[in-house]
FIVEX-765115 format. One record per residue: residue in three letters; x, y, z negated of N, C-alpha, C in turn; chain; residue number from 0. Coordinates in steps of 0.05 Angstrom, whole numbers. Example, Ala and Ser with C-alpha at 12.3 -4.5 7.8 and 13.67 -1.06 7.14 Angstrom:
2
 type   n.c1   n.c2   n.c3  ca.c1  ca.c2  ca.c3   c.c1   c.c2   c.c3 mol seq
  ALA    264   -114   -156    246    -90   -156    264    -66   -156   A   0
  SER    257    -45   -142    273    -21   -143    258      1   -157   A   1
This chain:
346
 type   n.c1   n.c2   n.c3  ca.c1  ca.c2  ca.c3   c.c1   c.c2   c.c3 mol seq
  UNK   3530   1028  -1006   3555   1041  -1001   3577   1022   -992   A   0
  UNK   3573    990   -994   3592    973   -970   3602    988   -953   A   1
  UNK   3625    978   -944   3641    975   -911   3622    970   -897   A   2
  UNK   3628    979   -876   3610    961   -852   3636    935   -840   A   3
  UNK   3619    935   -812   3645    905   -807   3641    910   -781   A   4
  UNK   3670    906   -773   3671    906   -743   3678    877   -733   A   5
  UNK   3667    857   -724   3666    836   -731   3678    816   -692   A   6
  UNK   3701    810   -691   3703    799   -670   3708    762   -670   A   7
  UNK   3685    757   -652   3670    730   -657   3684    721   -629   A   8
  UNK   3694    703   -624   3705    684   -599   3693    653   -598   A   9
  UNK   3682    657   -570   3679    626   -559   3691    623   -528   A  10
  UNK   3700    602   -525   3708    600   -496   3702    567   -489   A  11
  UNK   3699    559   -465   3693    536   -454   3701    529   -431   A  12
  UNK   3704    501   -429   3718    497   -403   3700    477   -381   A  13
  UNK   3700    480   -356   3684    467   -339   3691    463   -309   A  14
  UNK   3705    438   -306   3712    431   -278   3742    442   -285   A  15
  UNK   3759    449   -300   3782    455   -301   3786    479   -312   A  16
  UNK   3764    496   -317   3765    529   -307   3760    536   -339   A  17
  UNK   3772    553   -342   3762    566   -374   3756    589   -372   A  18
  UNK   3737    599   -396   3725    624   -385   3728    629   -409   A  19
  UNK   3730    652   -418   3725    675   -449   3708    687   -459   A  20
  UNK   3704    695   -477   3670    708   -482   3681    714   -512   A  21
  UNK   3687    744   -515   3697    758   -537   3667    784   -546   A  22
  UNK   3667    770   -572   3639    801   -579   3643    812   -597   A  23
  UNK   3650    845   -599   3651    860   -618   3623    873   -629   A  24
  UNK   3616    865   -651   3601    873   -658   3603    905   -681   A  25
  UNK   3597    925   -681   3602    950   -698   3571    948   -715   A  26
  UNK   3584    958   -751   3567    962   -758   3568    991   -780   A  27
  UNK   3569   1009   -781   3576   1029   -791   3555   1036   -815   A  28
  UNK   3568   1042   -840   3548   1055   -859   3573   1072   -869   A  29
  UNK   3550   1110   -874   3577   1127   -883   3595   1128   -871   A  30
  UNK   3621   1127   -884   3645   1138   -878   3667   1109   -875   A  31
  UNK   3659   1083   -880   3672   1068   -886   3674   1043   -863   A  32
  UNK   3697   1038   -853   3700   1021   -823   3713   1002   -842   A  33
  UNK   3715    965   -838   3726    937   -845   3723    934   -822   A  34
  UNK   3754    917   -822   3748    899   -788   3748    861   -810   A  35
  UNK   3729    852   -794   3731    827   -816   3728    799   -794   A  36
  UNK   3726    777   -806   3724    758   -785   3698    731   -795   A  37
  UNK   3680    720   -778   3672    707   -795   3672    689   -816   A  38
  UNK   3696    679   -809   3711    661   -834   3724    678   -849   A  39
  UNK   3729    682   -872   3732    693   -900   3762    705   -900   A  40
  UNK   3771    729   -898   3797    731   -903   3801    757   -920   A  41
  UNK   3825    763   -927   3832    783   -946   3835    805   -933   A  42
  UNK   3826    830   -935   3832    848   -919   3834    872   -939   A  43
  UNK   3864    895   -929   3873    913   -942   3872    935   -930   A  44
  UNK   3875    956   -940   3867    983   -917   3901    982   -905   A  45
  UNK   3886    993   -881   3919   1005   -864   3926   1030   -875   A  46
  UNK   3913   1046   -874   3912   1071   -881   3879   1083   -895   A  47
  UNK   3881   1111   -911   3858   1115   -912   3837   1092   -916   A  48
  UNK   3817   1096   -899   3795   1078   -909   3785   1062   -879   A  49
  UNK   3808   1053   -863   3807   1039   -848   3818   1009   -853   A  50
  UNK   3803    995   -853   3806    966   -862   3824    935   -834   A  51
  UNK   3839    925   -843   3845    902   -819   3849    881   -830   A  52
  UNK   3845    853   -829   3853    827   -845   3885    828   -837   A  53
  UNK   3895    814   -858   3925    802   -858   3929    780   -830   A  54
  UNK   3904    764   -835   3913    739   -811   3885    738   -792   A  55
  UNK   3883    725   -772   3864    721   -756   3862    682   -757   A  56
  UNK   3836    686   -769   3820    658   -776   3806    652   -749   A  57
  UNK   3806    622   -746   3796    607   -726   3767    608   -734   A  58
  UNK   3746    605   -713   3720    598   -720   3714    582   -728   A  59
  UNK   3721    564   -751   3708    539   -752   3682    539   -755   A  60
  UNK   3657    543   -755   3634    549   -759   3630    543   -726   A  61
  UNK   3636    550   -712   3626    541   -685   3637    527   -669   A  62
  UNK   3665    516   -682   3684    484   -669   3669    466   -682   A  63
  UNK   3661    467   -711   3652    447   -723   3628    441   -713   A  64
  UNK   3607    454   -704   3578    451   -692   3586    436   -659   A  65
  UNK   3601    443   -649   3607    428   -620   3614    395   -622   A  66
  UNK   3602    383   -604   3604    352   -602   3642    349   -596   A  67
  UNK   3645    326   -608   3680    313   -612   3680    319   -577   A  68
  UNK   3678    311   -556   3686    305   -531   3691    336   -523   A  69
  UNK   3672    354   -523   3678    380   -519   3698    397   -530   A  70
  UNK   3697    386   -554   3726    402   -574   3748    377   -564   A  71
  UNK   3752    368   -558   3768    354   -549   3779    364   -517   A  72
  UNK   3758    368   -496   3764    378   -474   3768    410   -485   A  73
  UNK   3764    428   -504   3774    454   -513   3805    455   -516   A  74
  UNK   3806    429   -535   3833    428   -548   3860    429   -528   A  75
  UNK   3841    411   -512   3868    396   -492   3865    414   -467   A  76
  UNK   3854    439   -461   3858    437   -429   3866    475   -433   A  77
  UNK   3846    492   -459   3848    509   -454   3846    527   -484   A  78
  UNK   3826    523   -507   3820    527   -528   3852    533   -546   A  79
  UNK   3846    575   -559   3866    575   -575   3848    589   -595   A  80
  UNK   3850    584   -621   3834    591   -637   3845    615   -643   A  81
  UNK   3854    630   -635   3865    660   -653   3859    692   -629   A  82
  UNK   3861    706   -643   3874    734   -624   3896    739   -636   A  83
  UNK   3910    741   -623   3940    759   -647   3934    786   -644   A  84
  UNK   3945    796   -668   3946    826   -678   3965    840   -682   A  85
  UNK   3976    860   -674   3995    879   -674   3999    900   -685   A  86
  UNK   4017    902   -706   4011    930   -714   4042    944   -705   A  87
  UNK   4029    965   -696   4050    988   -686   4052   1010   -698   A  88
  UNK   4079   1024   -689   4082   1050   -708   4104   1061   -690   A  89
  UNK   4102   1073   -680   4133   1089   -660   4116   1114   -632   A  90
  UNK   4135   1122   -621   4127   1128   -599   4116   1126   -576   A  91
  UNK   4107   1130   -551   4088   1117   -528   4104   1087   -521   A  92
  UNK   4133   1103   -520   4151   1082   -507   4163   1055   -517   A  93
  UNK   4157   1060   -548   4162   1045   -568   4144   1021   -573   A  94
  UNK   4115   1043   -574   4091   1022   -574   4094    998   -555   A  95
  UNK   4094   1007   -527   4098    996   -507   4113    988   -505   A  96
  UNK   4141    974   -521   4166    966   -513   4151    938   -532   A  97
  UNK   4144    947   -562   4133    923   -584   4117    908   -571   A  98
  UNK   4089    924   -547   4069    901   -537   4078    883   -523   A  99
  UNK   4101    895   -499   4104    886   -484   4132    852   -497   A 100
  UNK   4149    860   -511   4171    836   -521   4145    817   -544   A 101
  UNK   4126    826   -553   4116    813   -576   4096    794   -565   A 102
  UNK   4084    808   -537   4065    786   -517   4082    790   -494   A 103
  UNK   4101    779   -488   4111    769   -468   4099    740   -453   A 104
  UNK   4101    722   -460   4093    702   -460   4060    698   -450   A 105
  UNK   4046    718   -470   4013    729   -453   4006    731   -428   A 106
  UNK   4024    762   -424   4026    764   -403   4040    754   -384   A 107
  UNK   4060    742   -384   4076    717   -371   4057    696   -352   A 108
  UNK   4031    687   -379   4016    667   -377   3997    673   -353   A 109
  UNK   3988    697   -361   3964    707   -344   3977    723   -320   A 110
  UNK   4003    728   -316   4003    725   -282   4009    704   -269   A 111
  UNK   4019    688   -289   4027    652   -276   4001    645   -262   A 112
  UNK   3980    650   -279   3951    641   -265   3932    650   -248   A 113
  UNK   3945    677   -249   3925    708   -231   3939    700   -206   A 114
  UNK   3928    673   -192   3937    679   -169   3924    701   -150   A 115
  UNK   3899    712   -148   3901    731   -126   3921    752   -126   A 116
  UNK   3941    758   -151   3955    774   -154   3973    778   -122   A 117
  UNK   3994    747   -139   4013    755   -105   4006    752    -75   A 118
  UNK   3977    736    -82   3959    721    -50   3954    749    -44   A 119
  UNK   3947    770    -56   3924    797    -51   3936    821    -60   A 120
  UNK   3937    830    -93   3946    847    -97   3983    865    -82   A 121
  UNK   3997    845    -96   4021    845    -83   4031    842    -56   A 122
  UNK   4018    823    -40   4018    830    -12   4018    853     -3   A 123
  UNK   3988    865     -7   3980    900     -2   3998    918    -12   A 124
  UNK   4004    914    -34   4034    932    -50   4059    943    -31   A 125
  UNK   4062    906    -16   4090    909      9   4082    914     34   A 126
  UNK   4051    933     35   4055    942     66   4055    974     60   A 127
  UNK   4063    986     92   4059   1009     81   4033   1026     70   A 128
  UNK   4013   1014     72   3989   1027     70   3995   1030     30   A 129
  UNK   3993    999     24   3993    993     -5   4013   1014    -12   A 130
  UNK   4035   1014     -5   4056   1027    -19   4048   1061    -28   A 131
  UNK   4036   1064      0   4029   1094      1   4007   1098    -23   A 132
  UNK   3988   1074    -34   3973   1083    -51   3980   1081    -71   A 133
  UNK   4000   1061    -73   4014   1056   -106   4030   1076   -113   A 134
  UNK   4053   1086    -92   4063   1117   -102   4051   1143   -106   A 135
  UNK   4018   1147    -97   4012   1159    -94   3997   1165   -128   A 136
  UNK   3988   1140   -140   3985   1140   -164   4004   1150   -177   A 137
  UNK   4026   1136   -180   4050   1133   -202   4058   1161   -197   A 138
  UNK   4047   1182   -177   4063   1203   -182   4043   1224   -199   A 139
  UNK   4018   1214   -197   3990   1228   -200   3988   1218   -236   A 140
  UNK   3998   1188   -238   3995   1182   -274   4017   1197   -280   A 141
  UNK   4040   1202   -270   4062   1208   -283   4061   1244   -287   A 142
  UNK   4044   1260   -274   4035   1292   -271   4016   1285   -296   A 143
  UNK   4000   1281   -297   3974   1276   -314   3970   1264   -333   A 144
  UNK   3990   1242   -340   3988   1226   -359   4020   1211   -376   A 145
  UNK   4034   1235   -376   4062   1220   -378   4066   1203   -408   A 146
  UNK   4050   1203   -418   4059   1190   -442   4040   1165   -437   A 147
  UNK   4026   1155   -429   4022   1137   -428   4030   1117   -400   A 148
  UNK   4046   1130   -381   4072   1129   -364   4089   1108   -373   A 149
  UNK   4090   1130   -409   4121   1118   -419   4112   1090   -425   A 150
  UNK   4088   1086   -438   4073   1063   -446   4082   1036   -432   A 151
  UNK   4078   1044   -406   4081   1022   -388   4098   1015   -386   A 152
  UNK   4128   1038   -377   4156   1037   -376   4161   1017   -400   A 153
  UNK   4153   1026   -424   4159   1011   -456   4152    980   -450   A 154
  UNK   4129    976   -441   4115    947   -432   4136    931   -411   A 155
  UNK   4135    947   -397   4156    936   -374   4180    916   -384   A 156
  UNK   4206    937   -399   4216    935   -408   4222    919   -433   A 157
  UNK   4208    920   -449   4207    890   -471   4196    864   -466   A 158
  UNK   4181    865   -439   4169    834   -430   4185    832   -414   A 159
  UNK   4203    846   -402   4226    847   -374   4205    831   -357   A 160
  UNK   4192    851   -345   4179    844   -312   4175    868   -310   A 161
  UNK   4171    869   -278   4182    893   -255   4146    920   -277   A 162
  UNK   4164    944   -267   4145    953   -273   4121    956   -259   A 163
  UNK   4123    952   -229   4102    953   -206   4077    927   -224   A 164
  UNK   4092    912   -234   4070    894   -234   4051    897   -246   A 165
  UNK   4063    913   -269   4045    920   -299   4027    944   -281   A 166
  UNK   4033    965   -266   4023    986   -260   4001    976   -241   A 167
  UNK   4007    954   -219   3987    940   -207   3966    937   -211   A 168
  UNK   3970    934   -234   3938    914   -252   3918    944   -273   A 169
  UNK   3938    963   -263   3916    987   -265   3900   1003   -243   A 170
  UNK   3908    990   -216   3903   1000   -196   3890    986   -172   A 171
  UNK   3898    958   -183   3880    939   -169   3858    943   -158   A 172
  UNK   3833    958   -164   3813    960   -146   3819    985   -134   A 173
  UNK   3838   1003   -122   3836   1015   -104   3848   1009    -75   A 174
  UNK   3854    978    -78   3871    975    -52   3854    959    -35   A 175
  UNK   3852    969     -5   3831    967      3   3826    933     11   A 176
  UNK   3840    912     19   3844    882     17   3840    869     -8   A 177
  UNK   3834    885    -27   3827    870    -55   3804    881    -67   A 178
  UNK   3786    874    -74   3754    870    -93   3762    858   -113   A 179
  UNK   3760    873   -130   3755    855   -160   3732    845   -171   A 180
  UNK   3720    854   -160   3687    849   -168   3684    812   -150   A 181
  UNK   3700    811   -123   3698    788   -107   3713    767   -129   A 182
  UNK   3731    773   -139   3749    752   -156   3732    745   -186   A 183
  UNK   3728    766   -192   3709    762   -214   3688    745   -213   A 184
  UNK   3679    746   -193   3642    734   -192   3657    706   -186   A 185
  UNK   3673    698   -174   3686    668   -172   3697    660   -195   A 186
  UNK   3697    665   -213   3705    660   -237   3692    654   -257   A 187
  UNK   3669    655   -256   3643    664   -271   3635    627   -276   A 188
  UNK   3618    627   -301   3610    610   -304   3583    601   -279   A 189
  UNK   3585    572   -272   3560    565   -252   3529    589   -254   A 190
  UNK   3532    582   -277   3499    604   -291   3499    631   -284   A 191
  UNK   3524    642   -286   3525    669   -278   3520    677   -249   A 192
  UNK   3507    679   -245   3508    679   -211   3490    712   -209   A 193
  UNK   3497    724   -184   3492    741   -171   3459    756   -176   A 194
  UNK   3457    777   -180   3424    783   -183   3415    809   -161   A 195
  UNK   3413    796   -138   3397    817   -126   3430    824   -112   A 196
  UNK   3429    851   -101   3450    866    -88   3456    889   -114   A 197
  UNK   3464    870   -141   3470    883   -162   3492    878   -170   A 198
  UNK   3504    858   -156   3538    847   -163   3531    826   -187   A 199
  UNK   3554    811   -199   3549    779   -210   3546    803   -249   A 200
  UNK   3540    790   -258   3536    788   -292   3564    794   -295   A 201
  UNK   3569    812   -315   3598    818   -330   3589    826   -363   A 202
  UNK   3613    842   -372   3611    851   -394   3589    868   -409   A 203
  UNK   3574    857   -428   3544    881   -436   3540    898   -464   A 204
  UNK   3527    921   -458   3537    926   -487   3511    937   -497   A 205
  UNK   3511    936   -528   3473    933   -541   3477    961   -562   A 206
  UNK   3464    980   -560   3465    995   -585   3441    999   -591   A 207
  UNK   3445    999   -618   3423   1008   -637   3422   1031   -656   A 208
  UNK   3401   1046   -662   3405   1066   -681   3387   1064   -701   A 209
  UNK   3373   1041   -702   3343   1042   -724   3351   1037   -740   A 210
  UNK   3348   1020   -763   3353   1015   -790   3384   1023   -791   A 211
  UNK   3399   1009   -777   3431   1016   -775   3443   1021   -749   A 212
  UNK   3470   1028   -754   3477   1037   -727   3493   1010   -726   A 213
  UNK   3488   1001   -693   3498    982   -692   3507    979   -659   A 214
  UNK   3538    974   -649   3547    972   -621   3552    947   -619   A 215
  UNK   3538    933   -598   3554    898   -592   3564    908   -569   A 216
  UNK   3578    891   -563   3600    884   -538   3605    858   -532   A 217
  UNK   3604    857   -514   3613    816   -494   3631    830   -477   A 218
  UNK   3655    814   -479   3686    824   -468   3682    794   -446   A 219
  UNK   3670    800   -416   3666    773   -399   3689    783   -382   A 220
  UNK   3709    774   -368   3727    775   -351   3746    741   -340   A 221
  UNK   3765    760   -326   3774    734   -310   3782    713   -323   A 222
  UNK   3777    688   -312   3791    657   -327   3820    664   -338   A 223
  UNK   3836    674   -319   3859    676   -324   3860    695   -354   A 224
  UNK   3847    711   -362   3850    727   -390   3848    709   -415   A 225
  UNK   3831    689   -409   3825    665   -428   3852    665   -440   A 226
  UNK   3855    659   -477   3876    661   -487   3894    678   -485   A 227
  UNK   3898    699   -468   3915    719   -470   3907    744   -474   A 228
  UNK   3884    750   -487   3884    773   -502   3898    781   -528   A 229
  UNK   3892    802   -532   3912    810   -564   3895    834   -571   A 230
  UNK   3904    840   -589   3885    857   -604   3923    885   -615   A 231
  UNK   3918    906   -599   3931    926   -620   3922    944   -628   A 232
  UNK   3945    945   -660   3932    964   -677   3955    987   -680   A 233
  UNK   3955   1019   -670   3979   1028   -666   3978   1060   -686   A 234
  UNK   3997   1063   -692   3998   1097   -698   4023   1105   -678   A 235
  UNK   4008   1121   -661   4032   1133   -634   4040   1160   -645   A 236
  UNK   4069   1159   -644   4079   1177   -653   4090   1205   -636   A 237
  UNK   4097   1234   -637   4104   1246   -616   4137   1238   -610   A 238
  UNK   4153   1248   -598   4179   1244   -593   4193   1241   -609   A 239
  UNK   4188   1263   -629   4206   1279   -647   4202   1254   -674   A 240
  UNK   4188   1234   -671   4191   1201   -686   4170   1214   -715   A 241
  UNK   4158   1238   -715   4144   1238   -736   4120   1250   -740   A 242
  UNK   4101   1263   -718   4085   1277   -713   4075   1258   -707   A 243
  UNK   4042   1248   -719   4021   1220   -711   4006   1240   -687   A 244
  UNK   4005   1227   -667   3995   1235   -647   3963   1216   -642   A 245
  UNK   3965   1199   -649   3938   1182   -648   3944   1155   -668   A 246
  UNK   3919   1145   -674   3921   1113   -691   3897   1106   -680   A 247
  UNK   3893   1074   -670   3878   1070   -665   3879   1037   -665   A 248
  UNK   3857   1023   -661   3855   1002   -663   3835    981   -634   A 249
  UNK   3844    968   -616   3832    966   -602   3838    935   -595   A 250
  UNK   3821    922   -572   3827    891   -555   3841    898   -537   A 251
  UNK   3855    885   -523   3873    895   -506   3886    873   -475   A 252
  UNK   3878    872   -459   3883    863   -432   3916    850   -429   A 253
  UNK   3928    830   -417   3949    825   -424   3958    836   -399   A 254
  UNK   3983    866   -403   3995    873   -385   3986    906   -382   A 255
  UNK   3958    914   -396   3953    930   -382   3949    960   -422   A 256
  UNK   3950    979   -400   3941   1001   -427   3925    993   -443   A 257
  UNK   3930    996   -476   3899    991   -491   3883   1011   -476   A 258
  UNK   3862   1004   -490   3834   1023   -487   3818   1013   -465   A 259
  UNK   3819    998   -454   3805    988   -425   3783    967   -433   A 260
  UNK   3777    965   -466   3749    945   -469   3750    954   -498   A 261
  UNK   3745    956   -522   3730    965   -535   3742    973   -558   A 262
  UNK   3744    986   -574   3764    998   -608   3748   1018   -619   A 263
  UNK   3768   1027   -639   3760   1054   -661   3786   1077   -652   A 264
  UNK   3778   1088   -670   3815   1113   -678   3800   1120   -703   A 265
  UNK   3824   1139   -703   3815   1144   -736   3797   1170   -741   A 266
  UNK   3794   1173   -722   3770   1198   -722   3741   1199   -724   A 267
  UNK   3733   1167   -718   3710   1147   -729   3705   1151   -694   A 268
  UNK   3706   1150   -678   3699   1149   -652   3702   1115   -651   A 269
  UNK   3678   1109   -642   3675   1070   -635   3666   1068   -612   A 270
  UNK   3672   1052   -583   3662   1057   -561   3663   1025   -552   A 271
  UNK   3655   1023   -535   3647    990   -510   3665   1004   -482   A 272
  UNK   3674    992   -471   3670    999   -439   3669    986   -419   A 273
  UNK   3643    991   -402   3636    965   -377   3644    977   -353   A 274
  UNK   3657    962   -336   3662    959   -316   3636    970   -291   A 275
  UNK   3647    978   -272   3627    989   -251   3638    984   -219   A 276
  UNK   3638    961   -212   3653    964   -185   3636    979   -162   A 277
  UNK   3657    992   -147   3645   1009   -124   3647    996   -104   A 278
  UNK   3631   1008    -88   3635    989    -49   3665   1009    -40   A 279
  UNK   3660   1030    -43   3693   1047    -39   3709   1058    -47   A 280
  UNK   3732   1055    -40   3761   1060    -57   3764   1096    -54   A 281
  UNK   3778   1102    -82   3783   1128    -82   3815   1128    -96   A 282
  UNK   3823   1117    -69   3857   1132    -84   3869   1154    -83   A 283
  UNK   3888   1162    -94   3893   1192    -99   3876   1206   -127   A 284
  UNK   3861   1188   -143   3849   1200   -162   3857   1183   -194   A 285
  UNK   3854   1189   -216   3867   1185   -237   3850   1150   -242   A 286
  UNK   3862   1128   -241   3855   1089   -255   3843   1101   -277   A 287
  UNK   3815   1086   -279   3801   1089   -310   3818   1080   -332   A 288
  UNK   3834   1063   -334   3849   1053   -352   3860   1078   -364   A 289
  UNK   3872   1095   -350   3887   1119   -369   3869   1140   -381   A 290
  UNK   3839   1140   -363   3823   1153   -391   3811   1141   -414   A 291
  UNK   3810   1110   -408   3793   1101   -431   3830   1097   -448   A 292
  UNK   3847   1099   -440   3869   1100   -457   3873   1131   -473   A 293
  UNK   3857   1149   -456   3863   1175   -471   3835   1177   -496   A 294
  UNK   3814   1166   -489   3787   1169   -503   3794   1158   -538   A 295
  UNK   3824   1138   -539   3826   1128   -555   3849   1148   -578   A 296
  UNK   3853   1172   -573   3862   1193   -586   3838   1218   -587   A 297
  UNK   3817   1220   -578   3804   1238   -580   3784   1238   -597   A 298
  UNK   3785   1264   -606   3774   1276   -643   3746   1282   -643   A 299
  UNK   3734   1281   -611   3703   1297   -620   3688   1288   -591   A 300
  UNK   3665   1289   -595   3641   1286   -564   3655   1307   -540   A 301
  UNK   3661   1325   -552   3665   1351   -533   3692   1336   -521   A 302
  UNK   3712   1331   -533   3743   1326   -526   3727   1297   -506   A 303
  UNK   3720   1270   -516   3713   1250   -494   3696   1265   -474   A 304
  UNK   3687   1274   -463   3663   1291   -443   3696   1311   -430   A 305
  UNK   3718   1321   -439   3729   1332   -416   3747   1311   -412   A 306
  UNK   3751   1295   -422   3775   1266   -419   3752   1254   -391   A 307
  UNK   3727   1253   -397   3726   1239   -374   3711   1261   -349   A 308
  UNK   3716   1281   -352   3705   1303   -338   3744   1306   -322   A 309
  UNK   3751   1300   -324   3786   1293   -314   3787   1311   -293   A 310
  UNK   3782   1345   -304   3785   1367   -278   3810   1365   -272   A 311
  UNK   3814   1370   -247   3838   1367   -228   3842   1344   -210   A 312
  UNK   3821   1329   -221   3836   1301   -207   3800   1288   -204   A 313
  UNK   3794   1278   -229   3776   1260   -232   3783   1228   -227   A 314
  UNK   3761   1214   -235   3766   1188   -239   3761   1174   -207   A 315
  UNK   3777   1146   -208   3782   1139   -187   3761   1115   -181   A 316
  UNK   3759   1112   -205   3735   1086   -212   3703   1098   -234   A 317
  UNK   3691   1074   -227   3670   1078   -246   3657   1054   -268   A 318
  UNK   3655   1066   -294   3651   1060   -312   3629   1065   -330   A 319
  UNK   3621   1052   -344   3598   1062   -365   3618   1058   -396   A 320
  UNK   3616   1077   -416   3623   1080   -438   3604   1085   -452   A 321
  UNK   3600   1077   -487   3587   1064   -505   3591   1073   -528   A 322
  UNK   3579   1109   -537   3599   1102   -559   3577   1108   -577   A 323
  UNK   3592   1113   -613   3585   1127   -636   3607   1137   -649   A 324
  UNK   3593   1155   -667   3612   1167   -680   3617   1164   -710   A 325
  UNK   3632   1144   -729   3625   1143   -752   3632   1166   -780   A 326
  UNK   3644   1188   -764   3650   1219   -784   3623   1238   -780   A 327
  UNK   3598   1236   -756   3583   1250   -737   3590   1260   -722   A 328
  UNK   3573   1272   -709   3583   1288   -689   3573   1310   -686   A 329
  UNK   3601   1333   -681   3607   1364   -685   3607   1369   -708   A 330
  UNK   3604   1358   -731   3616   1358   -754   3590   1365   -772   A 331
  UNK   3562   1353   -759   3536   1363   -776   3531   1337   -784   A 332
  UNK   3546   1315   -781   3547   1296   -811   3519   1269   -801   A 333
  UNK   3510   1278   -769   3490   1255   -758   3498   1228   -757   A 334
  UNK   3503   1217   -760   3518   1192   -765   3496   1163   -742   A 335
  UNK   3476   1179   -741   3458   1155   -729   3455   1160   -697   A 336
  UNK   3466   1183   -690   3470   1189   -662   3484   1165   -642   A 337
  UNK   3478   1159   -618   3491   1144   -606   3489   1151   -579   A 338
  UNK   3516   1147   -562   3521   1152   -533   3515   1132   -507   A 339
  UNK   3523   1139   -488   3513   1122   -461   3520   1140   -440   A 340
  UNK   3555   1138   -426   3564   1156   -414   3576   1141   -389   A 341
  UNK   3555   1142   -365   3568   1136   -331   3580   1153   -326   A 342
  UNK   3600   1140   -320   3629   1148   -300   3628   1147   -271   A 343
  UNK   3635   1169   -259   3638   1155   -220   3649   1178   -211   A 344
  UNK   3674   1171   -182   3676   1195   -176   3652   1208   -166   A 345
């Protein structure tokens, strides 16, 4: 009758200048009972209910200490931060998003200082008219379809004070037709990672199990520039009216961009992964995955995720594979050992 542990393990390394990240969530569910814990030893109190979070986030020593002095030394000095920071939130869309955005300023600060394809590629495309036409064409399509997590951004915007185009950019990035993210990615990649077949380079993977226990891993692989600027939030979003809980949830989080775009809980025991899928063609005019795996992270049941990403009216603009379980069961017959595997495409 233990907790289980949701257990997020970090290593990162540097080579030829370049640092790379490698974040793994591992889920382990028994019953009714979620701990998020770390492998070094810390105190952890419920948030609420019987959802568990540590007070502080402990460095690995267990796997600095095993690395030769010259390597932790080239860690120390070029790129290596031993922490995730953690956030706990409590307010409205706009609120949330006002806390992420002033509390990791500096994050995200960091990681567009370094994202150069941003202004070489993204931003360029933004100032012609083609780009423009697809970037308004979103912002008017998130803002019909998705206004509260709209406000999110607005909130983000606004407490890190940078433009809001920029933050909204980086949810839309692969629909503009001069930019591949999949091309920036694979250049980023460690030497080893290299290309397999006409299958695109190695990214993020995710392992479930249902035999003895239920068990979800996740490897969070992305761009150099993310190195050190992730965060982890933990939020209860509130409705307007400052007292109606609209969602709580707990997730890793991209610097700049909506939670929900790589892996969390909520409080409804829903636990999910989500990998990336690049396409050879752009579909703009249709809803950035980012705002459904941002809506998946309020949703109460299999049925509710299946019309979140069934996104009638619009549909998704990108494609994705999602990962999940359910630690309450699912439809309420108490299966607990069930597990998902849900492609996305328009």
């Amino acid at each position: 009758d233990s907790p289980g542990n949701l257990i997020f393990e970090g290593s990162q390394s540097c080579s030829n200048d370049k640092c790379y990240g490698l974040y793994v969530g591992i889920l382990r569910v028994h019953l009714y009972l979620i701990s998020w814990d770390f492998r070094s030893s810390v105190d952890a109190t419920p948030l609420t209910g019987n959802v568990y979070l540590p007070h502080i986030i402990s460095p690995w020593n267990r796997l600095l200490d095993s690395l030769p002095k010259k390597i932790m030394t080239e860690l120390d000095n070029k790129c290596r931060q031993q922490q995730v920071p953690l956030l706990f939130i409590r307010g409205t869309n706009y609120e949330v998003g006002y806390a992420i955005g002033r509390t990791f300023k500096g994050l995200i600060e960091d990681f567009f200082d370094g994202y150069s394809d941003f202004k070489t590629e993204i931003l360029a495309h933004y100032q012609t008219a083609e780009g423009r036409k697809i970037y308004d064409g979103c912002v008017t399509l998130c803002k019909k379809r998705f206004p509260r997590y709209m406000r999110e951004i607005e909130g983000m915007a606004d407490g890190s004070k940078l433009p809001f185009h920029y933050l909204f950019l980086l949810h839309i990035e692969g629909l503009l037709e001069n930019f591949n993210p999949e091309d920036d990615f694979c250049e980023d990649q460690l030497p080893t990672l290299t290309r397999i077949g006409d299958k695109g380079c190695k990214g993020c993977t995710s392992i479930i199990s249902n035999c003895r226990e239920v068990i979800l891993g996740h490897t969070e692989d992305a761009l150099k520039q993310m190195t050190n600027n992730y965060y982890i939030v933990s939020a209860e979003v509130l409705d307007d009216d400052g007292e109606t809980l609209l969602e709580k949830f707990t997730t890793l989080t991209y610097p700049g961009q909506l939670p929900g775009g790589t892996m969390g809980f909520n409080q409804h025991g829903i636990i999910y992964s989500m990998n990336s899928i690049f396409l050879e063609e752009n579909f703009p005019g249709r809803t950035p995955c980012f705002f459904l795996t941002r809506a998946i992270l309020g949703a109460r049941s299999l049925l509710e995720v299946i019309e979140i990403l069934k996104d009638s009216g619009s549909g998704t603009a990108d494609a994705f594979g999602l990962n999940l379980i359910f630690a309450n069961g699912v439809s309420g017959d108490r299966d607990r050992t069930s597990v998902f595997n849900i492609e996305i495409s328009p």
